[in-house]
DRENDO-1510 file (C-alpha; in Angstrom, 1 decimal, always signed):
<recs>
REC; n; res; u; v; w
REC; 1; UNK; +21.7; -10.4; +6.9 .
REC; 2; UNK; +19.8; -7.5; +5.2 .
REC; 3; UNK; +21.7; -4.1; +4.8 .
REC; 4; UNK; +20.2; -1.0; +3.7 .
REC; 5; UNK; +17.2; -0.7; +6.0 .
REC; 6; UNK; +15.9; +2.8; +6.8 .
REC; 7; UNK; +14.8; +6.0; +9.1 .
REC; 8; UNK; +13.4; +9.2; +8.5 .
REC; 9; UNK; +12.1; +12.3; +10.1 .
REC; 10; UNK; +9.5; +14.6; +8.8 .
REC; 11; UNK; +6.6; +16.9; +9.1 .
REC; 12; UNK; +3.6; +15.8; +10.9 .
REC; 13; UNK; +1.6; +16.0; +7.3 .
REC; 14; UNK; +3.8; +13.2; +5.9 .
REC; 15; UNK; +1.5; +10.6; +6.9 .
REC; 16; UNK; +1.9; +8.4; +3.8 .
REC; 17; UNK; +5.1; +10.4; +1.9 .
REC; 18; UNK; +8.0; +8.3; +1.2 .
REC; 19; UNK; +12.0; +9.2; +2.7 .
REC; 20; UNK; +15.4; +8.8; +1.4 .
REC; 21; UNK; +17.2; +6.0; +3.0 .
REC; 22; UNK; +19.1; +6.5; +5.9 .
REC; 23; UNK; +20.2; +4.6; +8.9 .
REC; 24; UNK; +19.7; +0.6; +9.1 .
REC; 25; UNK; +17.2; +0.3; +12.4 .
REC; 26; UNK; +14.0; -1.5; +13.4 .
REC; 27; UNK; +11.0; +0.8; +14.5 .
REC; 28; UNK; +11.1; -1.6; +18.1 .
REC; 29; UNK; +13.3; -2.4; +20.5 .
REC; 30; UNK; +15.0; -5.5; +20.3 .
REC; 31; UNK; +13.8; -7.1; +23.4 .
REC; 32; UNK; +10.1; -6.6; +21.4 .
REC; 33; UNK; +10.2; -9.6; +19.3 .
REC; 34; UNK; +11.7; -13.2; +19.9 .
REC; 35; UNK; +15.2; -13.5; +18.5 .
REC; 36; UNK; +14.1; -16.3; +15.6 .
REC; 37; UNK; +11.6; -13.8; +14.5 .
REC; 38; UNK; +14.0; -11.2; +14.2 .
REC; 39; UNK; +16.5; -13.5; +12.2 .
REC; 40; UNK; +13.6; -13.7; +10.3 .
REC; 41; UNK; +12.7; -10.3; +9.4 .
REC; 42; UNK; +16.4; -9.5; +9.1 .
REC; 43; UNK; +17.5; -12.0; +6.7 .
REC; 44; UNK; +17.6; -11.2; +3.1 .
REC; 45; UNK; +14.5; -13.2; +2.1 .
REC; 46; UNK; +11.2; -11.7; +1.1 .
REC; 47; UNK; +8.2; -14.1; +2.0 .
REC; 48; UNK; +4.5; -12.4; +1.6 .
REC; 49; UNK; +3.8; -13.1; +5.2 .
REC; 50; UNK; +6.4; -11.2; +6.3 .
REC; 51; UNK; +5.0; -8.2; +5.0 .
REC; 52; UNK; +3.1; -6.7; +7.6 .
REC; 53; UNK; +5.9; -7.0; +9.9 .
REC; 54; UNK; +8.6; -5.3; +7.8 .
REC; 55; UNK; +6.4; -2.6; +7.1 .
REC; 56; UNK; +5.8; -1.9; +11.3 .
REC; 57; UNK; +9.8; -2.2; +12.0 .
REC; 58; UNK; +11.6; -0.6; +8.6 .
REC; 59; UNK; +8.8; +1.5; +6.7 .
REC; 60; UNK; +10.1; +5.1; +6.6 .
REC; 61; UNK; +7.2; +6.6; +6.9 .
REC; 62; UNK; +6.0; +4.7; +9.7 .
REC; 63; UNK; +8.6; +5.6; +11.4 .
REC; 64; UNK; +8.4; +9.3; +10.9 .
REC; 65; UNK; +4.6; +8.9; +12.2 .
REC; 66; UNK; +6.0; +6.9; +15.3 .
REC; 67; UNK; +7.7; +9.9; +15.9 .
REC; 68; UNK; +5.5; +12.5; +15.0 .
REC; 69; UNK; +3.0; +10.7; +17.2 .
REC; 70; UNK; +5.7; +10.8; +20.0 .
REC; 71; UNK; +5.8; +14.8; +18.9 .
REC; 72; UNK; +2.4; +15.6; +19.4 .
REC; 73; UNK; +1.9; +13.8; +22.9 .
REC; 74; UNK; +4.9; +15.7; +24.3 .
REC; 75; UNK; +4.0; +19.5; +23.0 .
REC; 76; UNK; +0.3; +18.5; +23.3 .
REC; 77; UNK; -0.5; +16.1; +25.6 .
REC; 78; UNK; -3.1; +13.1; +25.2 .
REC; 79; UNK; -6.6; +14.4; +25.7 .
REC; 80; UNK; -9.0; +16.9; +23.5 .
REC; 81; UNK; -8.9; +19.0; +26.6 .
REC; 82; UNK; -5.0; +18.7; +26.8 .
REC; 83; UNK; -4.8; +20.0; +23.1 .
REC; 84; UNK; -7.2; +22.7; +23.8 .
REC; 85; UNK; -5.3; +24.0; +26.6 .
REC; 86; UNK; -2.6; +24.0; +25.1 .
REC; 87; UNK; -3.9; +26.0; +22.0 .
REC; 88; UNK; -5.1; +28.4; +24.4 .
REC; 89; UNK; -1.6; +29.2; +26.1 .
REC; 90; UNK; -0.3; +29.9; +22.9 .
REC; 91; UNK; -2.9; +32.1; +22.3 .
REC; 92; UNK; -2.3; +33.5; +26.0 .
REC; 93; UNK; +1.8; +33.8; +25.1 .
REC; 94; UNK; +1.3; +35.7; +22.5 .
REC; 95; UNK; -1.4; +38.2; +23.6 .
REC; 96; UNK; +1.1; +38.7; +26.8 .
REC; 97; UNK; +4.2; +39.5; +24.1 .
REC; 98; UNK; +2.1; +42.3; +22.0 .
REC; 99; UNK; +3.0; +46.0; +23.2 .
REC; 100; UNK; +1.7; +48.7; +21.5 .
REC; 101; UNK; +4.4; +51.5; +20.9 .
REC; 102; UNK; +4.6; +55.4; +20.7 .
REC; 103; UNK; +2.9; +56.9; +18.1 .
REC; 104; UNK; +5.7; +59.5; +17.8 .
REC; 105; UNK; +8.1; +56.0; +17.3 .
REC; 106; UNK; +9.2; +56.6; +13.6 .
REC; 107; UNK; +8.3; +52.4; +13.1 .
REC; 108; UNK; +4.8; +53.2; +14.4 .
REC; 109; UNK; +3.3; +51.5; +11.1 .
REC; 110; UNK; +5.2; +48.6; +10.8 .
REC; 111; UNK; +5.1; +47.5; +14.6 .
REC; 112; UNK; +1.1; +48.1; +14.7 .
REC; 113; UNK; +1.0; +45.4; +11.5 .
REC; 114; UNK; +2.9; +42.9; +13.3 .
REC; 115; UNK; +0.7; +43.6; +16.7 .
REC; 116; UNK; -2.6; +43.2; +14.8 .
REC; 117; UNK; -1.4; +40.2; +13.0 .
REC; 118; UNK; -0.1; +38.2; +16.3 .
REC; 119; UNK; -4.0; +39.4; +17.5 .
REC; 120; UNK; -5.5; +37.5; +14.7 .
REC; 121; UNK; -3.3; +34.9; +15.5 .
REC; 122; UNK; -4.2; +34.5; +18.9 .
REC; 123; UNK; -7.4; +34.9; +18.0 .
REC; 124; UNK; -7.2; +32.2; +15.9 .
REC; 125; UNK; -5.7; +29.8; +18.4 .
REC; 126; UNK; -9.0; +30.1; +20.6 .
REC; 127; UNK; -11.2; +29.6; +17.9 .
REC; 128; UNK; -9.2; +26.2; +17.3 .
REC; 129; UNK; -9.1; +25.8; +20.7 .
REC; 130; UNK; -12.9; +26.0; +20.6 .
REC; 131; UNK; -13.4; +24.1; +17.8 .
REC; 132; UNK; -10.7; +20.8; +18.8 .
REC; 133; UNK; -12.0; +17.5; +17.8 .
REC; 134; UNK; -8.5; +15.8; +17.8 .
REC; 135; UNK; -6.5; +14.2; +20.4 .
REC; 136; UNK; -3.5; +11.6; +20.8 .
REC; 137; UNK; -5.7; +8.7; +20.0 .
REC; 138; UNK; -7.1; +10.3; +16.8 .
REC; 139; UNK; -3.6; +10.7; +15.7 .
REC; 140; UNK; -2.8; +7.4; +16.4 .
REC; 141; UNK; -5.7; +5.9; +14.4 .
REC; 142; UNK; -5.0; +8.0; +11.1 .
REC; 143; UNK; -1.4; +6.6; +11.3 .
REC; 144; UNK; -2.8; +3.1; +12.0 .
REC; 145; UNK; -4.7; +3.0; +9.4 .
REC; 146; UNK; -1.2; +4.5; +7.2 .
REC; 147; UNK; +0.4; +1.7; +8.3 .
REC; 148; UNK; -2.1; -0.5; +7.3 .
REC; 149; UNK; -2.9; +1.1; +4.0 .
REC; 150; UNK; +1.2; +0.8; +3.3 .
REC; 151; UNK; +0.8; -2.8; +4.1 .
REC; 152; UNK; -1.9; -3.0; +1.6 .
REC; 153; UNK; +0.2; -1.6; -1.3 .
REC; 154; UNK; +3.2; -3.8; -0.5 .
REC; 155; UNK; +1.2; -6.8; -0.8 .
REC; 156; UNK; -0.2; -5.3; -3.8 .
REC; 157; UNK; +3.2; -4.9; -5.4 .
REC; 158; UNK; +4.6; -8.2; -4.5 .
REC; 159; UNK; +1.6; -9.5; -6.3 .
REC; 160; UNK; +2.1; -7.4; -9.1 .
REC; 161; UNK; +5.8; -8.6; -9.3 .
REC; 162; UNK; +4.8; -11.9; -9.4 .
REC; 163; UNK; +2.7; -10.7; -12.2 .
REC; 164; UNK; +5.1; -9.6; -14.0 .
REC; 165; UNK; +7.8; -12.1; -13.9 .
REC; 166; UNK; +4.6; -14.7; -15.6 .
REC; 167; UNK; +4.3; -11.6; -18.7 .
REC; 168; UNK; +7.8; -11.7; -19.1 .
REC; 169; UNK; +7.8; -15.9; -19.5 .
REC; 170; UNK; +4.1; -14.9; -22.1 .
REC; 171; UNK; +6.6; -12.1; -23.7 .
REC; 172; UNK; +9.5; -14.9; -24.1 .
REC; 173; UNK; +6.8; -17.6; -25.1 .
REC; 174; UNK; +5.8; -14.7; -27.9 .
REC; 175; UNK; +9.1; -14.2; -29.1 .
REC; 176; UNK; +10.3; -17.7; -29.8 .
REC; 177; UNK; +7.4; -18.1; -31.4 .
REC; 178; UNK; +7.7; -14.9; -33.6 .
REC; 179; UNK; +11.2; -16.3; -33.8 .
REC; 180; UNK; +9.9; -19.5; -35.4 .
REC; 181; UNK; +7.3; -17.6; -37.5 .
REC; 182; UNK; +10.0; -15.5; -39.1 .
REC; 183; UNK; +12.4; -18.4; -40.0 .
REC; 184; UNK; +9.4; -20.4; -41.7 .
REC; 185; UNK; +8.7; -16.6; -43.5 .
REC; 186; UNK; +12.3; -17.1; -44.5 .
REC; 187; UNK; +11.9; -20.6; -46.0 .
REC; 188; UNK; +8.7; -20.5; -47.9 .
REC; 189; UNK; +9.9; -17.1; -49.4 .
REC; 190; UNK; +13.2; -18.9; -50.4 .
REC; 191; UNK; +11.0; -21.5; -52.1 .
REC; 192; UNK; +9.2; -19.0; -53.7 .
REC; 193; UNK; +5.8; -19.9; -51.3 .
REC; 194; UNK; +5.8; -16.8; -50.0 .
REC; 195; UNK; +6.0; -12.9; -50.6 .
REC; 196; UNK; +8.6; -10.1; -49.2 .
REC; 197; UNK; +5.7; -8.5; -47.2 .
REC; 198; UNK; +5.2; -11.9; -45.0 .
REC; 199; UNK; +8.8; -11.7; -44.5 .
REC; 200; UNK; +8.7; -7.9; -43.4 .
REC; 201; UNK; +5.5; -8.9; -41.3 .
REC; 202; UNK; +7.0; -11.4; -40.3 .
REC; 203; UNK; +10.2; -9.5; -38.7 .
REC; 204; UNK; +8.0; -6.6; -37.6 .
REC; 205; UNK; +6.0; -9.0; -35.3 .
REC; 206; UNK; +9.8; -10.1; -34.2 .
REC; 207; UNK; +10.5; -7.0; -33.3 .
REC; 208; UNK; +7.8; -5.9; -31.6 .
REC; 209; UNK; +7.8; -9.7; -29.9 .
REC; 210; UNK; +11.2; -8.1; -28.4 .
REC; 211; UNK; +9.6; -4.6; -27.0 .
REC; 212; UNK; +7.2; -6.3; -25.0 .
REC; 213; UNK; +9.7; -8.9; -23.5 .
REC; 214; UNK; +11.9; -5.0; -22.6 .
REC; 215; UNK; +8.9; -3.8; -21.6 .
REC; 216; UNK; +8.5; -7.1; -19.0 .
REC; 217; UNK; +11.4; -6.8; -17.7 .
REC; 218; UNK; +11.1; -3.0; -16.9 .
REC; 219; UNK; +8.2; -3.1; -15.2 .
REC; 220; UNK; +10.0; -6.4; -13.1 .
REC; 221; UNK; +12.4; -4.0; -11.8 .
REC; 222; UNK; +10.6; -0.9; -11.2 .
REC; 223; UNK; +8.0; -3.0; -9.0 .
REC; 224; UNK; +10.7; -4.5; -7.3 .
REC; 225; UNK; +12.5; -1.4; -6.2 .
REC; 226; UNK; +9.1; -0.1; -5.1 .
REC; 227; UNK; +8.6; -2.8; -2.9 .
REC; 228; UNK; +12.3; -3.6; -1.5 .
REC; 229; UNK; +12.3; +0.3; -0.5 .
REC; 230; UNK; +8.8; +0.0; +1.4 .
REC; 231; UNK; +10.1; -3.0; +3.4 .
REC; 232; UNK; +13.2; -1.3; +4.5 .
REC; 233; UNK; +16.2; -2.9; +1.4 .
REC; 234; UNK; +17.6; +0.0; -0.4 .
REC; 235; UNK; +16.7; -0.4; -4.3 .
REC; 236; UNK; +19.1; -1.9; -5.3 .
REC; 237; UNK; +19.4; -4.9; -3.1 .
REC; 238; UNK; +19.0; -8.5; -4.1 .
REC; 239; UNK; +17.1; -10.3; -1.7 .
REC; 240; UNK; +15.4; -13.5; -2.8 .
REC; 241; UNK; +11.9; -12.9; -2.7 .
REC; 242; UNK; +9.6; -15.7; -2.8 .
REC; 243; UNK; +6.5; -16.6; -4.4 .
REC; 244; UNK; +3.0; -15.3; -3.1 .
REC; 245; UNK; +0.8; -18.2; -1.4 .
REC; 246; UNK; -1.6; -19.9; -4.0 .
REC; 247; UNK; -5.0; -18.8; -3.6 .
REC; 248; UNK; -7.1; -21.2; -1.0 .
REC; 249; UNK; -10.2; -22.0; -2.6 .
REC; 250; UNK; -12.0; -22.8; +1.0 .
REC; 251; UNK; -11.5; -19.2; +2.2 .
REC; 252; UNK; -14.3; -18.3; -0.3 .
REC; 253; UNK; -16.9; -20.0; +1.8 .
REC; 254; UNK; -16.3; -18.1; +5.1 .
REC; 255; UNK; -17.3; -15.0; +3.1 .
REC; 256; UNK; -20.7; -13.2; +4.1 .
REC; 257; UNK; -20.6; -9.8; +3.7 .
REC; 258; UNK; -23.9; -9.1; +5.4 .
REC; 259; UNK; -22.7; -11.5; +8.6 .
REC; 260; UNK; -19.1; -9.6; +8.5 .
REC; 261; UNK; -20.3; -6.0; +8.1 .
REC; 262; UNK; -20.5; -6.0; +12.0 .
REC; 263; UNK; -16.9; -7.0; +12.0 .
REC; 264; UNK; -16.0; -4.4; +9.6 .
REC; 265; UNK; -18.2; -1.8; +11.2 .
REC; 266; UNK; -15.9; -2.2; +14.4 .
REC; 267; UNK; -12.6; -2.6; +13.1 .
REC; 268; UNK; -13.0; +0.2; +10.4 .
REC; 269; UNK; -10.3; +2.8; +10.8 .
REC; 270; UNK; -12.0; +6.0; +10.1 .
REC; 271; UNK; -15.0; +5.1; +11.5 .
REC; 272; UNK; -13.0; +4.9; +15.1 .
REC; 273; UNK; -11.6; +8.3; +14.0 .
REC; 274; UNK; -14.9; +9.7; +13.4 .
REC; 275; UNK; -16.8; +8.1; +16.2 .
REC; 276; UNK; -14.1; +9.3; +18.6 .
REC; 277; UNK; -14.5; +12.8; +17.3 .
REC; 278; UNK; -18.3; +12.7; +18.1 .
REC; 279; UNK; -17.3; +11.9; +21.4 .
REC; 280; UNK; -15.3; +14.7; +21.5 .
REC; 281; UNK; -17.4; +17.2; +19.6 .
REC; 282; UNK; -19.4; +19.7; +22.1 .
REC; 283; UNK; -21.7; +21.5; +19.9 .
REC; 284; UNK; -24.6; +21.0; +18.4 .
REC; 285; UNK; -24.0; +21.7; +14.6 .
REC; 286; UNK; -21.2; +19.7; +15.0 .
REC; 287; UNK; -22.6; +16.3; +16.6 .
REC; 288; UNK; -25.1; +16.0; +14.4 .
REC; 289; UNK; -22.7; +16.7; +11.6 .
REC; 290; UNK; -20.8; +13.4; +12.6 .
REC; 291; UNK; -23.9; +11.6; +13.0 .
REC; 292; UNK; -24.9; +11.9; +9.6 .
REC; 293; UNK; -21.0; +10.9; +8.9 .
REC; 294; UNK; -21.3; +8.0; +10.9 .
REC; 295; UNK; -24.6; +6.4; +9.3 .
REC; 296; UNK; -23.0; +7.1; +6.1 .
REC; 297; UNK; -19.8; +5.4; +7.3 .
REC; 298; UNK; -21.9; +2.6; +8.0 .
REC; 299; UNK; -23.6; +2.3; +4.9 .
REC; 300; UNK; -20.5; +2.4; +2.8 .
REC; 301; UNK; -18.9; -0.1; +4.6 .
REC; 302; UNK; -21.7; -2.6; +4.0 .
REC; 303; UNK; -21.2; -1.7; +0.1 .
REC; 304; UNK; -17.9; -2.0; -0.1 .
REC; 305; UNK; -18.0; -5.7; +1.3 .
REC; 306; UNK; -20.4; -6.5; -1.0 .
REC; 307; UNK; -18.5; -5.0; -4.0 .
REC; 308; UNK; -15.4; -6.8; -2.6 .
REC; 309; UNK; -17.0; -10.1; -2.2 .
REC; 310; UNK; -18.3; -9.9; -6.2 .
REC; 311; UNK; -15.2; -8.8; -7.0 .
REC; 312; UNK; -13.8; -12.6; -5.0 .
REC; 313; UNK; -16.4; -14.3; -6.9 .
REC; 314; UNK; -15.8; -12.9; -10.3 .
REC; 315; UNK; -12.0; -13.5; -10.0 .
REC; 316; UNK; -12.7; -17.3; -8.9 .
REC; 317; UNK; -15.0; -17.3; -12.2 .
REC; 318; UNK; -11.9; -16.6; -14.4 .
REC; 319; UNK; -10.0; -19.0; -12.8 .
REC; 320; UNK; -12.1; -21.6; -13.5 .
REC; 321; UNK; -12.3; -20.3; -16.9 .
REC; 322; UNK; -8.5; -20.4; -17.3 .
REC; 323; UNK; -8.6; -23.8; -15.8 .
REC; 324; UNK; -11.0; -24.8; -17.9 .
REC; 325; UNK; -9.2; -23.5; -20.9 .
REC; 326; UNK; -5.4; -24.7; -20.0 .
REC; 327; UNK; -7.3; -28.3; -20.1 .
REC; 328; UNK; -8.9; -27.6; -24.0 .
REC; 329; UNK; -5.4; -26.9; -25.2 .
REC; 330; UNK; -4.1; -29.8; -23.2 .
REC; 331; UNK; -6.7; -32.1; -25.3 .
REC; 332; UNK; -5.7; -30.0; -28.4 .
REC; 333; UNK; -2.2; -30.8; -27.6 .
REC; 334; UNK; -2.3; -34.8; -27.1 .
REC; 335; UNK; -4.4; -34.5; -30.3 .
REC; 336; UNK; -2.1; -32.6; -32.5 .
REC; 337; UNK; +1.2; -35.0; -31.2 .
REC; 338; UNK; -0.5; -37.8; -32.4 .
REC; 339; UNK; -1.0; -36.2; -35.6 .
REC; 340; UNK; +2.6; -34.7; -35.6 .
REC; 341; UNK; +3.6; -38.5; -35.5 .
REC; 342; UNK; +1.2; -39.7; -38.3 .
REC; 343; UNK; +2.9; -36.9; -40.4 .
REC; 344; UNK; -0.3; -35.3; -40.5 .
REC; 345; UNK; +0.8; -31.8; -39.2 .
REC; 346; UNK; +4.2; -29.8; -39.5 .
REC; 347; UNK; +6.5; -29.8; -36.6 .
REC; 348; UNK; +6.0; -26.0; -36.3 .
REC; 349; UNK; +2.1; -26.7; -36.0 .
REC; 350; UNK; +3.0; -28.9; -32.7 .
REC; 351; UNK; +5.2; -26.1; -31.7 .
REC; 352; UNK; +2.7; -23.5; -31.8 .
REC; 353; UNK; +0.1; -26.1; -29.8 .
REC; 354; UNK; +2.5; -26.0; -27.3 .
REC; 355; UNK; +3.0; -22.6; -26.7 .
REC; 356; UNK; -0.4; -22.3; -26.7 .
REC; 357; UNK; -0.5; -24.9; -23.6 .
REC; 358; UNK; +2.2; -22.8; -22.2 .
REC; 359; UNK; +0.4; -19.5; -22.6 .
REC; 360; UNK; -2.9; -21.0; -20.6 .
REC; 361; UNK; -0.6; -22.2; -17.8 .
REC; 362; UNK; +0.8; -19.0; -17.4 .
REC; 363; UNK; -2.7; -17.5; -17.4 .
REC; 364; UNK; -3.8; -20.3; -14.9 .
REC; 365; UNK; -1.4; -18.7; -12.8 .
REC; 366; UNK; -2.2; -15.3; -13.4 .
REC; 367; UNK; -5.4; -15.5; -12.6 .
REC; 368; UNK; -5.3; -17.6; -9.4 .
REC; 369; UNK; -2.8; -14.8; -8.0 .
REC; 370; UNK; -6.2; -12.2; -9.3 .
REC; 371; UNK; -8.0; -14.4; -6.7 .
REC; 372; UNK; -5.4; -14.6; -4.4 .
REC; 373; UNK; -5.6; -10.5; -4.2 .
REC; 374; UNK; -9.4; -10.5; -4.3 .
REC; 375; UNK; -9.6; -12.5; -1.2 .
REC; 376; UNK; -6.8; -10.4; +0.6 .
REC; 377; UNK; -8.8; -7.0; -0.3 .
REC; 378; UNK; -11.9; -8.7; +1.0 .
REC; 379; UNK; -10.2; -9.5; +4.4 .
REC; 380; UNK; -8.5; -5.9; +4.8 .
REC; 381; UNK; -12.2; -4.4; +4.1 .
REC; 382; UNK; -13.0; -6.7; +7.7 .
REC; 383; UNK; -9.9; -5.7; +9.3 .
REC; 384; UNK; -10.7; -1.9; +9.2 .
REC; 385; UNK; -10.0; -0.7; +5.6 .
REC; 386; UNK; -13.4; -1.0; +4.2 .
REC; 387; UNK; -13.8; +2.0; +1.9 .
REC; 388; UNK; -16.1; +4.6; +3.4 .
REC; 389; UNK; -16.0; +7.2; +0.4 .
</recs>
């Protein structure tokens, strides 16, 4: 079982801030999900389809919104006119607290000060309470689309992990082969075949062969702690975390972003947000103020689908350039053993063919997890996250 999942409580503003760990509980009651799919989420296994749900039940600042949500509908209510009237009894509250005292009252001063400051105040509280656009289900949308933006940068980093356990194999690949490069330096300068300075370059691209593999391994961990703290581990758990799913070549072809941009149009988070605000908006100025919003809502959408979809078919370009790359060096390869056995070429030469197989078939991979991510960003711009800015 999974220890070190998390709460938190803070402001309302927090709507994508990060929380110390505290307490080990879900966001839902128990009774909310089946008990195998609990077991699931619970066990100390990372899988990149899990994701979504770990960030709903043990994201901190999900929570804290859950709450904050919970807040508002209690000390506000649900409606614009509920919010409204509530600004306005504040406003009432304090107007009913100010006295004016005796001018002869030695704090005269001071206590007209405060007075003419709770005015403003009050004042202010009717002009928001004219002025309201926002109710519960505005605040519910703009933590929604939290949520779902949190999801987003999960999958992003588990993707990115991935990522970076491949560079550390290139960075290990690079070293034994600057390991091999210095030991021939070695020899040849021995036999007098070559100089000090291919020696010394020779150990400097050792060395700096060593950096990067530090480097790798760095950025493993920091994007592992990233992501274990999102989903609820504390950072310095150990859960297994499995690969991400290879990228399916079929989803390409269901792709249209001028047949989608409907589906984006009516999923898209802060085009609810701002459409629900025109229905709430009461004067003039400000309707058609959202209108223009809207249209331009609309039109960004469509762009961003576009942009997304080149951006699918670009990465599914470089796979088939990796692919189509892994298989030269696999001819190169077959062609260099059989000259390796007709003493044609040094044993180091085969080597270093080798790696260079190995290198492709870590970019192979690389490159089909780019896809992978394309294809994700491309469904999150249908499922409301299209960029509208």
């Amino acid at each position: 079982m999974r220890f070190g999942r998390q709460i938190a409580v803070s402001g309302l503003a927090m709507i994508m801030a990060y929380a110390a760990p505290l307490a080990a509980y879900a966001a839902s009651p128990e009774f909310a999900r089946p008990a195998e799919e609990w077991a699931r989420l619970k066990d100390d296994v990372l899988e990149y389809g899990e994701i979504e749900d770990l960030i709903a039940e043990y994201n901190t600042t999900v929570q804290t919104n859950q709450l904050d949500l919970n807040e508002f509908k209690k000390k506000y209510g649900d409606t614009k006119e509920d919010v409204s009237a509530k600004y306005r009894d504040m406003a009432d509250e304090i107007y009913a607290s100010v006295a004016y005292p005796d001018a002869d009252d030695p704090t005269y001063g001071y206590v007209v000060a405060s007075v003419v400051m709770a005015e403003v105040q009050a004042k202010n509280l009717l002009q928001q309470a004219d002025d309201n656009l926002e109710d519960s289900e505005i605040i519910y949308l703009n933590y929604k689309q939290a949520e779902k933006t949190l999801v987003t940068v999960a999958q992003s980093n588990m993707i990115s992990y991935e990522k970076n356990l491949l560079a550390l194999e290139q960075a290990e690949l690079a070293l034994k082969q600057a390991e091999s490069s210095l030991a021939t330096a070695n020899t040849r300068y021995a036999n007098g075949l070559a100089t000090q300075v291919d020696v010394l370059n020779a150990q400097e691209a050792k060395m700096t062969a060593e950096r990067n593999r530090e480097s790798a391994r760095s950025a493993i961990e920091n994007v592992r702690q990233k992501l274990l703290v999102m989903l609820g581990w504390k950072y310095d758990a150990q859960p297994e975390i499995r690969k991400v799913p290879a990228a399916d070549l079929s989803r390409i072809g269901g792709m249209d972003p001028q047949a989608d941009k409907a589906a984006a149009v009516e999923n898209n988070y802060t085009l609810k947000v701002n459409k629900k605000k025109l229905a709430n908006a009461g004067s003039e100025n400000t309707v058609e103020s959202l209108n223009r919003t809207i249209a331009d809502n609309e039109q960004k959408i469509g762009s961003s689908l576009v942009t997304n979809y080149q951006n699918v078919l670009t990465a599914k370009l470089a796979l088939d350039q990796a692919a189509a790359e892994l298989d030269l060096e696999n001819r190169n390869l077959r062609s260099a053993e059989v000259n390796f056995r007709q003493g044609n070429i040094s044993r180091t030469e085969l080597e270093n063919q080798q790696y260079a197989v190995q290198n492709k078939q870590l970019a192979l991979q690389l490159a089909d997890l780019s896809l992978f991510q394309a294809m994700e960003t491309y469904d999150w711009s249908l499922n409301g996250l299209a960029s509208t800015s």
